[in-house]
C-alpha positions in Angstrom: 61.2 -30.5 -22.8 57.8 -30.5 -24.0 55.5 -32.9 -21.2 54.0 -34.5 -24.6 55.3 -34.4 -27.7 52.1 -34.5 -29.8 49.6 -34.2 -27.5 48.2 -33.2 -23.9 45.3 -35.7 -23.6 45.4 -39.6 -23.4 42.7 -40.8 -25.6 39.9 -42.8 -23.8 37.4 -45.0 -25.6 34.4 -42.8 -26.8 35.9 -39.7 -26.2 37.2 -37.2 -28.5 40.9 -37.3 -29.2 43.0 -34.3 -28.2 42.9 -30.8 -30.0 46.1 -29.6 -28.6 49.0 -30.7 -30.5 52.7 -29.0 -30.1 54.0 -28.0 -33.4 50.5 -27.5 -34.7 48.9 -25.4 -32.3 51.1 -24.5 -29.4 54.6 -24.0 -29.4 54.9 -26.5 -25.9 52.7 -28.3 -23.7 53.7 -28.1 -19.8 52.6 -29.2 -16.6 51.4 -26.8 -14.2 51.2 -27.5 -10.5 48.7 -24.2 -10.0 47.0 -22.3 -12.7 44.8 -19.5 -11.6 42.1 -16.7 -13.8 43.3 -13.2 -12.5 40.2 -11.1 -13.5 41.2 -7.4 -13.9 43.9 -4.9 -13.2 43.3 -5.3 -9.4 44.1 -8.8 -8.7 46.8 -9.5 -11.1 48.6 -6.1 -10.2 48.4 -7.3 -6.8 49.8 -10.6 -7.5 52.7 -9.6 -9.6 53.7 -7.1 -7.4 53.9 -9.6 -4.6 55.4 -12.5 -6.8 58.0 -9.8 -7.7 58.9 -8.6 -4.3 59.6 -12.2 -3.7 61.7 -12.2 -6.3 65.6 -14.2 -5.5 67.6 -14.8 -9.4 65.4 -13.4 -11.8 62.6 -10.9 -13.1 61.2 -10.9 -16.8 58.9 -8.4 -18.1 57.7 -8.6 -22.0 55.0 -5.3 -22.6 53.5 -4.1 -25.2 53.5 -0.5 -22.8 54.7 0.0 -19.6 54.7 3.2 -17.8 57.2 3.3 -14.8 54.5 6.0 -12.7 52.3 3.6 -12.3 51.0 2.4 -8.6 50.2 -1.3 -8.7 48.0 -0.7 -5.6 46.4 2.2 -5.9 45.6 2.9 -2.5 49.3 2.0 -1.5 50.8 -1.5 -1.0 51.9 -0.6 2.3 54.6 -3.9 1.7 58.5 -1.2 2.6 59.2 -0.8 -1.0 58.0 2.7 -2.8 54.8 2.5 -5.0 55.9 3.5 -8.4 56.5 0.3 -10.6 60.1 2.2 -11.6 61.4 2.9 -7.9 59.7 -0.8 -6.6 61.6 -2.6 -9.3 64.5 -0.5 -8.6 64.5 -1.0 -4.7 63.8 -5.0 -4.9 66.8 -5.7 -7.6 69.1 -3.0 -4.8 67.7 -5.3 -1.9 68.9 -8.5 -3.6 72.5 -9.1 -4.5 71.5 -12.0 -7.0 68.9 -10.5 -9.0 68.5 -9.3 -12.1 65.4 -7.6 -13.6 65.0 -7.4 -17.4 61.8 -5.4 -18.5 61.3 -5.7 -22.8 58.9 -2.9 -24.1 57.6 -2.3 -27.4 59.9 0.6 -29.1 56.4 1.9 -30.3 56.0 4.4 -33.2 54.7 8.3 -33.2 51.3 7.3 -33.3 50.8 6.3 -30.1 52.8 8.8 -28.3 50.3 10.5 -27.0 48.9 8.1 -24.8 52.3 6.7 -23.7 55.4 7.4 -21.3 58.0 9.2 -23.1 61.6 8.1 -23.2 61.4 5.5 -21.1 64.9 4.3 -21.4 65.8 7.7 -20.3 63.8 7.6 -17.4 65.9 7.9 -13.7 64.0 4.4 -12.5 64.9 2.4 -15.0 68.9 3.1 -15.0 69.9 3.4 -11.3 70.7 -0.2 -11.0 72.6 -2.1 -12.9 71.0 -5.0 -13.1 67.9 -3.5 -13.5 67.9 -3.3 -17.5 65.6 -2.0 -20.1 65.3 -2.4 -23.4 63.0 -1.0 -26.5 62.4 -4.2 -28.5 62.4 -2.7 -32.4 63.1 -6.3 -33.2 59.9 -6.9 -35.2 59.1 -6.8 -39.6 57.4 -2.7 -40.6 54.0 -2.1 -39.4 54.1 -4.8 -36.5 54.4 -4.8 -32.9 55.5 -6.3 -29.5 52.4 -7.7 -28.2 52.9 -10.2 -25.5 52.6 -9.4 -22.2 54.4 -11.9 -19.9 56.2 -11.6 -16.6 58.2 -14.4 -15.1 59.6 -14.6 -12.1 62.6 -16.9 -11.3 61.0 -19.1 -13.9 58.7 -20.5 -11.2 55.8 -18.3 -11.7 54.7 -16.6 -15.0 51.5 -14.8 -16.1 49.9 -14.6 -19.5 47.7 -12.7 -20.4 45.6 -8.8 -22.0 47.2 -6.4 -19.6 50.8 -4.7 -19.4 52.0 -2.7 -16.5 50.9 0.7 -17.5 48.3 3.4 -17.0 44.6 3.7 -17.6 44.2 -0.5 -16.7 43.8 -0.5 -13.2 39.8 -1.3 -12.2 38.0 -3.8 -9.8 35.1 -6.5 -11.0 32.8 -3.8 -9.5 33.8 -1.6 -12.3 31.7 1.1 -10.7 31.4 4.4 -12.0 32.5 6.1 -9.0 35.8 4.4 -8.2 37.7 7.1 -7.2 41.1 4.7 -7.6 40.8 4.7 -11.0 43.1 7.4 -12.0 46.5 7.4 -14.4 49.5 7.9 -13.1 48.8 11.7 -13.9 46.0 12.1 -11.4 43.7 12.0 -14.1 40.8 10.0 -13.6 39.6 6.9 -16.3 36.5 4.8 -17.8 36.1 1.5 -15.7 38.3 -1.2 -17.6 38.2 -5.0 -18.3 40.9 -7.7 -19.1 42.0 -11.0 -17.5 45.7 -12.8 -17.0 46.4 -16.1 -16.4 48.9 -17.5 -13.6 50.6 -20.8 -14.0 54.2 -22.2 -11.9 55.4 -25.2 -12.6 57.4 -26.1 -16.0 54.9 -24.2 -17.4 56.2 -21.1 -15.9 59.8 -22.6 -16.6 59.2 -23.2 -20.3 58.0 -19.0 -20.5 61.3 -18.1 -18.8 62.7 -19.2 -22.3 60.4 -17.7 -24.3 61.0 -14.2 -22.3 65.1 -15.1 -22.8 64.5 -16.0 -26.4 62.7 -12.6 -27.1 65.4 -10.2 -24.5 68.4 -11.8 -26.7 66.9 -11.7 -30.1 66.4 -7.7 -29.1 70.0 -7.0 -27.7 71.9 -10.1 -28.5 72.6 -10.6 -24.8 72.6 -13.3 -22.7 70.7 -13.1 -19.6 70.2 -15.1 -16.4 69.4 -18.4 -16.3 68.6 -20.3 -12.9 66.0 -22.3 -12.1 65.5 -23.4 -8.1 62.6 -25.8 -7.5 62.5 -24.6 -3.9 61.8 -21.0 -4.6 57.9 -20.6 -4.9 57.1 -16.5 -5.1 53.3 -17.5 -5.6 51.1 -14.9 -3.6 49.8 -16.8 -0.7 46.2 -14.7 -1.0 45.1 -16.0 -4.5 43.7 -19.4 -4.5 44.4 -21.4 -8.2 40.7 -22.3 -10.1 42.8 -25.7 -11.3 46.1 -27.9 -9.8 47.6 -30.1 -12.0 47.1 -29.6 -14.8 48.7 -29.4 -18.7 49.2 -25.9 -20.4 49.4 -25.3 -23.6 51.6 -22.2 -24.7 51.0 -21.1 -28.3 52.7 -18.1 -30.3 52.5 -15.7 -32.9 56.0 -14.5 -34.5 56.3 -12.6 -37.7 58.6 -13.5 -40.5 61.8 -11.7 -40.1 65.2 -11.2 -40.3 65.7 -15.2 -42.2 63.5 -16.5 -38.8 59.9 -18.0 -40.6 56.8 -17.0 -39.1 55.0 -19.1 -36.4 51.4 -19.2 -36.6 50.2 -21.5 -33.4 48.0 -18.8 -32.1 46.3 -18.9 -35.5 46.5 -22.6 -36.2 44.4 -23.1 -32.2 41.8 -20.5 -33.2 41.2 -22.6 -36.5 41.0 -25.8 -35.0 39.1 -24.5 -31.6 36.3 -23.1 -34.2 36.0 -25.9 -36.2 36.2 -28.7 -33.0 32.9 -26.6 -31.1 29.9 -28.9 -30.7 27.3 -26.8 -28.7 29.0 -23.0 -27.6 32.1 -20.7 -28.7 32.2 -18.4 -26.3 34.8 -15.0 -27.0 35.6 -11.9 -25.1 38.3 -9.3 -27.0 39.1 -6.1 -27.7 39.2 -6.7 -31.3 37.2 -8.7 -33.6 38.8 -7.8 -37.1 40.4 -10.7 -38.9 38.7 -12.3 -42.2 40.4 -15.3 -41.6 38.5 -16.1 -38.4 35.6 -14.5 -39.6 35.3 -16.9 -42.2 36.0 -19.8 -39.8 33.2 -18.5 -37.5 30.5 -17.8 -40.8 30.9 -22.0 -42.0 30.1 -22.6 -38.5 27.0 -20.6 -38.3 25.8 -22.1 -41.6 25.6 -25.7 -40.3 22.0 -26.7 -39.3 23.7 -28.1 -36.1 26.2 -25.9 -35.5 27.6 -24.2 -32.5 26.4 -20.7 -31.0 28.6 -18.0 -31.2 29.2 -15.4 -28.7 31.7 -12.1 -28.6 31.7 -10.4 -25.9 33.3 -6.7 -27.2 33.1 -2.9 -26.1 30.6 -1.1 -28.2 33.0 1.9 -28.4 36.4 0.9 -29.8 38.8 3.6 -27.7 39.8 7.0 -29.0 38.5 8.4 -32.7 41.3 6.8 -34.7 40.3 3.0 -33.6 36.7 3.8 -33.9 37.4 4.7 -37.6 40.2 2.3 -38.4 39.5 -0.6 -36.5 35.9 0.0 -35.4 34.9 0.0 -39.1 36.7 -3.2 -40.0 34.7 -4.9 -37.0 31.2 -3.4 -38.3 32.5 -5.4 -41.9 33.3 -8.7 -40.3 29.9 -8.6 -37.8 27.6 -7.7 -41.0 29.6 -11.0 -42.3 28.4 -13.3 -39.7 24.7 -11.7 -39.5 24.1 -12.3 -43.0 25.6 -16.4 -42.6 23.7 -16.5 -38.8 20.5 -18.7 -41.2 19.6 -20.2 -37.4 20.1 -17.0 -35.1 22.6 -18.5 -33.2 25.3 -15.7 -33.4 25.4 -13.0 -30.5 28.0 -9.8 -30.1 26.8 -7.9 -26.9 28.6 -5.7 -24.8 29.1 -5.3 -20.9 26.5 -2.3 -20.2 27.3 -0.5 -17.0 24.5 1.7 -15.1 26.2 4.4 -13.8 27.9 5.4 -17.1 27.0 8.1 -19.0 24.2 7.2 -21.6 24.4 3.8 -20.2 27.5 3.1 -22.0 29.8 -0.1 -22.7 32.4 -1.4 -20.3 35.7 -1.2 -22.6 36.8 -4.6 -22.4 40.4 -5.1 -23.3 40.6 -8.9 -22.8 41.2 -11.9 -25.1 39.6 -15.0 -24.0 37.9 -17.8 -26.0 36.4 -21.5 -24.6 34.7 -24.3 -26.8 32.2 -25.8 -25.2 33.5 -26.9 -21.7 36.6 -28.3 -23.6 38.9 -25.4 -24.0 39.9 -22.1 -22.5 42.3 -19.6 -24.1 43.6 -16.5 -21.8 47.0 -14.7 -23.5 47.7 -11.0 -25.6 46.1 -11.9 -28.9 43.4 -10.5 -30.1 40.8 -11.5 -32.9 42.5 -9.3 -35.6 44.6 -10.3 -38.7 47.7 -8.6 -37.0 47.3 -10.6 -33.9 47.0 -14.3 -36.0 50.4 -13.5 -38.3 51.8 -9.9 -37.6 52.3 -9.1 -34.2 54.2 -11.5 -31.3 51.6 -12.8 -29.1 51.0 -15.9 -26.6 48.4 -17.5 -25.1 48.1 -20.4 -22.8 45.4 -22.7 -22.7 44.1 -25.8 -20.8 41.8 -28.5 -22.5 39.1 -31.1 -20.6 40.4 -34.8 -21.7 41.9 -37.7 -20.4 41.4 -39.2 -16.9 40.8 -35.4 -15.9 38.6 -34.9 -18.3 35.5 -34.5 -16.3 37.3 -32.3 -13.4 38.9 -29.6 -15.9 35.4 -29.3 -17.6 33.8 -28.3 -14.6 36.6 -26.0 -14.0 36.7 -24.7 -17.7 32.9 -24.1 -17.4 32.8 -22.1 -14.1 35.7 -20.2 -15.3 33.5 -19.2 -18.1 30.9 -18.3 -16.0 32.6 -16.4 -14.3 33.2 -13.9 -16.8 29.5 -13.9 -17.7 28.5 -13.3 -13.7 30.6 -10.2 -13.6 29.0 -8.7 -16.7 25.6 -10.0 -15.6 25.7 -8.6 -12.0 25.0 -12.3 -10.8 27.2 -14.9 -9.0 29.4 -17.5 -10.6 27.4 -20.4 -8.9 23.8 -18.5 -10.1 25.2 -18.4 -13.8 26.8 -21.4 -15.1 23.7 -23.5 -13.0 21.5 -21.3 -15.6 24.4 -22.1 -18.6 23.7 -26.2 -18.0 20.1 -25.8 -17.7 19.1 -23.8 -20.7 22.2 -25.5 -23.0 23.0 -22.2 -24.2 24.8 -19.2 -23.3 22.2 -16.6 -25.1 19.3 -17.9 -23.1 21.4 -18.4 -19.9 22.4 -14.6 -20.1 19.0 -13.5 -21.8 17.4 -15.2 -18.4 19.6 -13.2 -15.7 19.2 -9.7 -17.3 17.6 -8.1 -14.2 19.3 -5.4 -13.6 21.0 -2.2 -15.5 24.2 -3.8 -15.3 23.8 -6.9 -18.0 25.0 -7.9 -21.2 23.3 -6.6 -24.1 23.6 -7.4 -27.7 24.3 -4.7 -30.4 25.0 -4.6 -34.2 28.4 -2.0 -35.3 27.5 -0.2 -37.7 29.5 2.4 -39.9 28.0 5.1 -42.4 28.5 4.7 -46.0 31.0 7.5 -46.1 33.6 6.3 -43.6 33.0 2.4 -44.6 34.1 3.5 -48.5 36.8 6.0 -47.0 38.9 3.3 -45.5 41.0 1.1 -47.2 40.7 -2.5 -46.7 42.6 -4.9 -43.9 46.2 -4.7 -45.7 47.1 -1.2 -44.2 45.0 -1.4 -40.9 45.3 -4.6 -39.4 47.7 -6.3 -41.9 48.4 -10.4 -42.2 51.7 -9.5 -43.2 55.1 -6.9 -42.8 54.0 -4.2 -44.2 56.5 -4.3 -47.6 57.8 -0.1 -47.8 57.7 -0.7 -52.0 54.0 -1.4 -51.7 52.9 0.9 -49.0 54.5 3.1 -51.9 52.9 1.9 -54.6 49.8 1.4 -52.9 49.6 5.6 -51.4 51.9 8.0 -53.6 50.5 8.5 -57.0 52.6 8.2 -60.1 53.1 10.0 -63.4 53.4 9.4 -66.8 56.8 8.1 -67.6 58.9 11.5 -69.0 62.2 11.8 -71.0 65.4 12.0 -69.0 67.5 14.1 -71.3 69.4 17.1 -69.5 68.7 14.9 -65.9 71.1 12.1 -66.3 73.9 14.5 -65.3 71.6 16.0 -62.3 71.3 11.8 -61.1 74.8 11.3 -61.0 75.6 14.7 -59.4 73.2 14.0 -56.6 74.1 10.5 -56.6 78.1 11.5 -55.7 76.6 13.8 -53.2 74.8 11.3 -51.8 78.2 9.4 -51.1 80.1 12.3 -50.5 77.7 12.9 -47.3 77.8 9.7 -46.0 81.2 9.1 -46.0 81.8 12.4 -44.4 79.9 11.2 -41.8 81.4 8.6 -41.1 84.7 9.3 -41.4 85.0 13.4 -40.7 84.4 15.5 -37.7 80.4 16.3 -39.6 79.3 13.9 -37.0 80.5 15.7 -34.0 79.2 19.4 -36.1 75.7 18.3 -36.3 74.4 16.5 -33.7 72.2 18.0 -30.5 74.2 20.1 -28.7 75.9 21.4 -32.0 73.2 22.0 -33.4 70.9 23.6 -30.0 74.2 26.2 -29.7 73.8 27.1 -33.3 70.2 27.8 -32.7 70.5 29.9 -30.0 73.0 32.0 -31.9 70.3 32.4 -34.3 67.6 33.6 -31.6 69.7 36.8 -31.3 69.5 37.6 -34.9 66.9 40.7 -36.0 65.9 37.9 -38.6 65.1 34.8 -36.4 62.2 33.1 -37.9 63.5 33.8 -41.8 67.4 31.8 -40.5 65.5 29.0 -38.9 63.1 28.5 -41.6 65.6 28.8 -44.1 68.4 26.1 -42.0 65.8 23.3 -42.0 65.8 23.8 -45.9 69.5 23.7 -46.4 68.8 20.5 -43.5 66.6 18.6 -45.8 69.2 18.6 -48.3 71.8 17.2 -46.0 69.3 14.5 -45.2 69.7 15.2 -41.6 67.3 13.8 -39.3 64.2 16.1 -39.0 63.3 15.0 -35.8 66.5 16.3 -34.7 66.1 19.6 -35.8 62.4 20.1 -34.6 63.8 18.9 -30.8 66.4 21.5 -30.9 63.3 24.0 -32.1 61.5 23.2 -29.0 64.6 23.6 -26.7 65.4 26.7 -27.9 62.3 28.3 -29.2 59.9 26.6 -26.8 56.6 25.4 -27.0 54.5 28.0 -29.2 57.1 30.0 -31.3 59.3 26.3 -31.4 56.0 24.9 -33.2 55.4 27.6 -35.3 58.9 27.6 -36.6 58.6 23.9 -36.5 55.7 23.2 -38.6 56.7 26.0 -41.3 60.1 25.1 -41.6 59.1 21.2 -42.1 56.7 22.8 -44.8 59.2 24.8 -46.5 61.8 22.1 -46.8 59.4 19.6 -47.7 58.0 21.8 -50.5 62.0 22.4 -52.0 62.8 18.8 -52.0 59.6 18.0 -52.7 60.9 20.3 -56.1 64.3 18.5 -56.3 62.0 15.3 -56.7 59.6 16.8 -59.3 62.7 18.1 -61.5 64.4 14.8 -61.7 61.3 13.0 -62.2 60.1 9.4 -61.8 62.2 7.4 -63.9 65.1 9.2 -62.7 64.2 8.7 -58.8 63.7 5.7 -59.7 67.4 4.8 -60.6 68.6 6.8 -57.9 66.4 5.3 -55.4 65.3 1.7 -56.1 62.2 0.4 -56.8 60.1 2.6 -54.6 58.4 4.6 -57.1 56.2 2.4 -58.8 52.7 2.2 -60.7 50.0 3.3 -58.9 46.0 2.5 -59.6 44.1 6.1 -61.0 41.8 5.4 -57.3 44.3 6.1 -55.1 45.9 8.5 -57.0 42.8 11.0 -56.7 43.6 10.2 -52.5 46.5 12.4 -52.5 46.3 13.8 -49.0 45.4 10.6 -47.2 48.6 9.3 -48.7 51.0 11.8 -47.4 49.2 11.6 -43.8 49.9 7.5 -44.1 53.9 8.0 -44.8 54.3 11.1 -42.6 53.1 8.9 -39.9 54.5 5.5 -41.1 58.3 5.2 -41.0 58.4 4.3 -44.9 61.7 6.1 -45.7 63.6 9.6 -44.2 62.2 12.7 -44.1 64.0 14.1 -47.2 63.8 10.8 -49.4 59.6 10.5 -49.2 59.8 14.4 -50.4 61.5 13.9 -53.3 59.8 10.6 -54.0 56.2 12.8 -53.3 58.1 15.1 -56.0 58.7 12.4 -58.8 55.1 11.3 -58.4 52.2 14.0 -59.9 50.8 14.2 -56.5 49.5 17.6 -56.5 51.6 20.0 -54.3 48.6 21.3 -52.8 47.8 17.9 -51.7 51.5 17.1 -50.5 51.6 20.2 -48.4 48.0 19.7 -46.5 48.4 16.0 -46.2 52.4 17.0 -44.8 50.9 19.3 -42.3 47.9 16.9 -41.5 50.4 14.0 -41.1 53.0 16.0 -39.0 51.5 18.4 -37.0 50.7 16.0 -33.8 54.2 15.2 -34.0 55.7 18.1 -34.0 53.5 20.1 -31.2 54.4 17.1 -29.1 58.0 17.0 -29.5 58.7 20.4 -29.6 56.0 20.6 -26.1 57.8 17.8 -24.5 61.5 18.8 -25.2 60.7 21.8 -23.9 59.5 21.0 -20.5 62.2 18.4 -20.4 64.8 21.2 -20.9 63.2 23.1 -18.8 63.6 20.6 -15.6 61.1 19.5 -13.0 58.8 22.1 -13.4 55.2 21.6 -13.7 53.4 21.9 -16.9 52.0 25.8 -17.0 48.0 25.7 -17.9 49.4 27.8 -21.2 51.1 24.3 -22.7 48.2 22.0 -21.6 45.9 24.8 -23.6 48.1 24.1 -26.6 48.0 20.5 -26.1 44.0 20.6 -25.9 43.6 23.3 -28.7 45.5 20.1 -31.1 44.0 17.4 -29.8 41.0 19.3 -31.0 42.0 20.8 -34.0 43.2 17.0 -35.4 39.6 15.7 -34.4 37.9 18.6 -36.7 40.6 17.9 -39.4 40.0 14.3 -39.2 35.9 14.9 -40.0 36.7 17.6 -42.3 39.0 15.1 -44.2 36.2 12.7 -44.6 34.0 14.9 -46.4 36.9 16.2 -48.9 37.9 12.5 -49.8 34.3 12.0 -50.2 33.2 14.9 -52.1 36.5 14.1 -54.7 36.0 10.1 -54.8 34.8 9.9 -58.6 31.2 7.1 -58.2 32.5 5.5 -61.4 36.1 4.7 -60.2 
């Protein structure tokens, strides 16, 4: 039960009353005994890998990623259990007859494939025990995600915070440009990395085992372990807490779905933090996206006596598609608050590194906030519209009131400064002593810049071409599910509405089909004829024709008329064919089917897709229209509908074919040189990559970086001025 049930401060004479209020904004507000700031990869890697190997009833693990190669300790724990997270959860739930393991990951979409483990579930780790489980949580409205990362361990200890378990996070405050440790769990070395978690026990850490429960049975329907022993405390004896005693605040984001309303509490506590500052809002994020707080931030800044603002943010948003997705959003929301800053009290800098090429940005990946010395906020959410409404998130939070009001200040301000120190190349003590003098964070930080390694201010900025090629917030960093009708109506262009005489007959022909199929399916042996073995046997059979490529071209035709899954199809392509002809034959036969039901669609027409389909094909503005290819790239890499379905709905529209085809390729092609490349190895075993696929696999990543800029300047070149 919640420790208060409206809020965590008493209020004192004079002082102001408490902002944090449970069913406002935080979910519950518990006491912890310990709370401790774990300040990158290196210290809270270390900690949960020794909270976990003391680990008795019960592990937890809610990721947006999580990559079972990775080496917690770089360098080797040295601790008797193997390094890989995989094998060391493995061997600690073997060693320990009454413990169960439950690790929850995002079941994340195509796009991010590339930078991610594949098949997970699959993975040897992660089904030797049986109590070891794992789970893809798919358990989320279109277009959102997973986001929380949380571990708790026998719901006595539970951390909060920016950073999953996964490659390309581990770094040290040095951040030095050097660090030979900083490598994925491919060998490959990485840019020096930022983020923070936060480490509470207590019923704070008791009240996040049911929010990782909640979340594990909302995903399988399960029930899973529930045991709580107050004389069980796994917290690593080498990390010292910044604050005892003291209340936590746990707030939420949850999408609307599935009948469950929405909760907003990470939202509602940004709102109400903004609005409650009095001399300094101090933020450090990945992200800084969302209109909502934007606006929040641009009142603020308009008041005579108003707080200053600082974001701390990387420079560089990471890889080409944020940097033109997110990146320009950011540059749109910063020109926002410049033009509302009338008393130059708003600051976005950056963490600039020496020994960095071209002096560049540390890429900070964190998502902090504190108001004044009043309020610190460590958890997974980031300062985007997504992260406020869309995505599940949580934070925890401590404010300065009550009869502790002056101790948890002091804490809440040196934590702060702590943060700046490490950017600053300067000691904690050295920068919040420069903080209470000047009154102001920009001075304080303006005053210690003496040396290359210092926070420097720095205004995003995005040419007039890419800001008018991308759309606004709704697609990129929704506030909503992403509705399928209107993703539609907003990308697929529509036609003039056309007779349906002589087409009525071809509806309810294709209609019975339609039925026909699925109930031989369900109830015939078609299930057991196509499936992957079936279906790799009938490929090799066609290998020994004198006419391969023409048969395989020509089955994923006939395919796309049976509506059978085309990423089935282009799997068995790159276990048979492998990686170069398996692509080819891929990519030409996904074009070729595409095209012909693409021509099914066009034949029957809108009106009569319509009926047959639903409301998916709807009215479309004359601007997006003209943006034919973009749109097929947006629902070839959105799952909007089945392969076969968005072709004939791309038919019934008067999207030009020319445009269908390119944006088809455009959209696909990354897809389908990465399945067909990874099926292929994994047929083939344990054998290393050869240098021939990591060639093909660099030739792509290439090819869709020159498509990407040659895309720009087609869109641009056809965008009608007048429109």
């Amino acid at each position: 039960m919640p420790l208060h049930d409206s809020e965590t401060c008493l209020e004192l004479p004079g002082a102001a009353p408490g902002l944090l209020k449970a069913g406002r904004n935080c979910w519950r507000i518990e006491h912890a005994h310990r709370f401790a700031m774990l300040v990158d990869a290196d210290a809270y890697f270390r900690a949960v890998r020794a909270a976990i190997r003391q680990a008795r009833h019960s592990i937890y693990i809610l990721s947006w990623d999580i990559d079972s190669r990775t080496w917690l300790v770089p360098q080797g724990a040295n601790d008797g259990y193997p390094e890989p997270l995989g094998d060391f959860l493995h061997a600690v739930v073997a060693a320990r007859p009454g413990l169960h393991a439950y690790v929850l990951n995002w079941d994340f979409a195509m796009l991010y494939a590339l930078e991610r483990e594949w098949l997970p579930v699959y993975k040897l780790e992660w089904r030797t025990h049986r109590r070891l489980a794992f789970r893809m949580d798919g358990r989320h409205p279109l277009g959102a995600s997973h986001h929380q990362k949380v571990v708790v361990v026998d719901d006595c200890l539970a951390f909060v915070g920016g950073l999953d378990l996964t490659r390309c996070r581990w770094d040290t405050p040095a951040h030095s440009g050097k660090e030979i440790r900083r490598r994925d769990s491919d060998g490959k070395p990485h840019g020096p990395f930022h983020d923070v978690q936060a480490m509470v026990d207590g019923d704070a850490a008791r009240a996040l085992g049911e929010l990782a429960r909640a979340r594990w049975r909302r995903t399988d329907g399960k029930a899973a372990i529930d045991r709580y022993d107050a004389a069980i405390d796994p917290w690593p004896n080498d990390v010292i807490p910044d604050l005892t005693d003291v209340d936590v605040a746990i707030s939420r984001t949850e999408p609307a779905f599935d009948g469950a309303s929405g909760v907003h509490e990470v939202r509602q506590l940004h709102l109400d933090a903004i609005a409650a500052a009095r001399r300094h809002l101090f933020f450090e994020n990945q992200y800084f996206t969302s209109g909502m707080i934007a606006n929040a931030l641009a009142a603020r800044l308009a008041e005579i006596d108003g707080p200053e603002v600082m974001i701390v943010s990387p420079q560089l948003q990471s890889g080409w598609l944020e940097e033109v997705t997110m990146g320009v959003l950011r540059a749109r929301v910063h020109r926002r608050l410049k033009e509302a800053d009338y008393f130059g009290r708003y600051r976005m800098v950056c963490p600039h590194l020496p020994d960095l090429n071209d002096g560049q940005c540390l890429n900070v990946h964190s998502k902090v906030f504190a108001v004044d010395d009043r309020l610190f906020s460590i958890g997974s959410a980031n300062l985007s519209s997504r992260s406020m409404a869309l995505d599940t998130e949580c934070n925890l939070t401590i404010e300065a009131c009550g009869p502790d009001a002056e101790r948890i200040a002091s804490a809440i301000s040196r934590l702060r400064s702590r943060l700046l120190a490490e950017h600053s190349d300067t000691s904690v003590d050295t920068m919040d002593a420069e903080v209470r003098r000047r009154g102001s964070l920009h001075r304080a930080v303006e005053a210690l810049q003496h040396s290359q390694r210092a926070l420097r201010s720095f205004d995003p900025v995005v040419s007039p071409e890419l800001d008018a090629l991308i759309p606004e917030q709704a697609l990129f960093d929704p506030e909503t599910p992403i509705d399928p009708d209107a993703l539609v109506v907003q990308f697929v262009p529509s036609e003039s509405r056309k007779p349906l005489p002589r087409r009525l007959t071809g509806i309810g022909v294709l209609a019975i089909a339609l039925a026909l199929l699925a109930i031989a399916w369900r109830w015939t042996p078609l299930r057991d004829w196509i499936n992957l073995g079936a279906l790799v046997a009938f490929a090799r059979g066609l290998d020994d024709l004198p006419f391969t490529p023409v048969a395989v071209v020509a089955s994923y035709v006939v395919a796309g008329f049976l509506v059978v899954p085309v990423t089935l199809l282009i799997a068995v392509t790159g276990i048979v064919f492998g990686p170069l002809y398996g692509s080819l034959y891929a990519i030409a036969g996904t074009l070729l089917s595409a095209a012909a039901t693409y021509g099914l669609g066009h034949w029957l027409g809108r009106d009569a897709v319509q009926r047959l389909l639903g409301k998916r094909v709807n009215r479309l503005s004359k601007r997006i229209a003209r943006r034919g290819i973009l749109a097929m790239i947006v629902v070839r890499i959105l799952p909007i509908a089945p392969y076969s379905v968005v072709n004939v709905v791309a038919g019934a529209s008067h999207i030009k074919l020319r445009d269908f085809l390119i944006g088809t390729l455009l959209g696909m092609m990354p897809g389908i040189m990465l399945t067909v490349t990874f099926v292929h190895q994994l047929a083939e075993a344990v054998r290393d990559p050869s240098p021939e696929t990591v060639a093909v696999l660099g030739a792509v990543a290439v090819l869709i970086i020159a498509v990407a800029i040659g895309l720009q300047r087609l869109l641009k070149r056809r965008e009608d001025p007048a429109a």
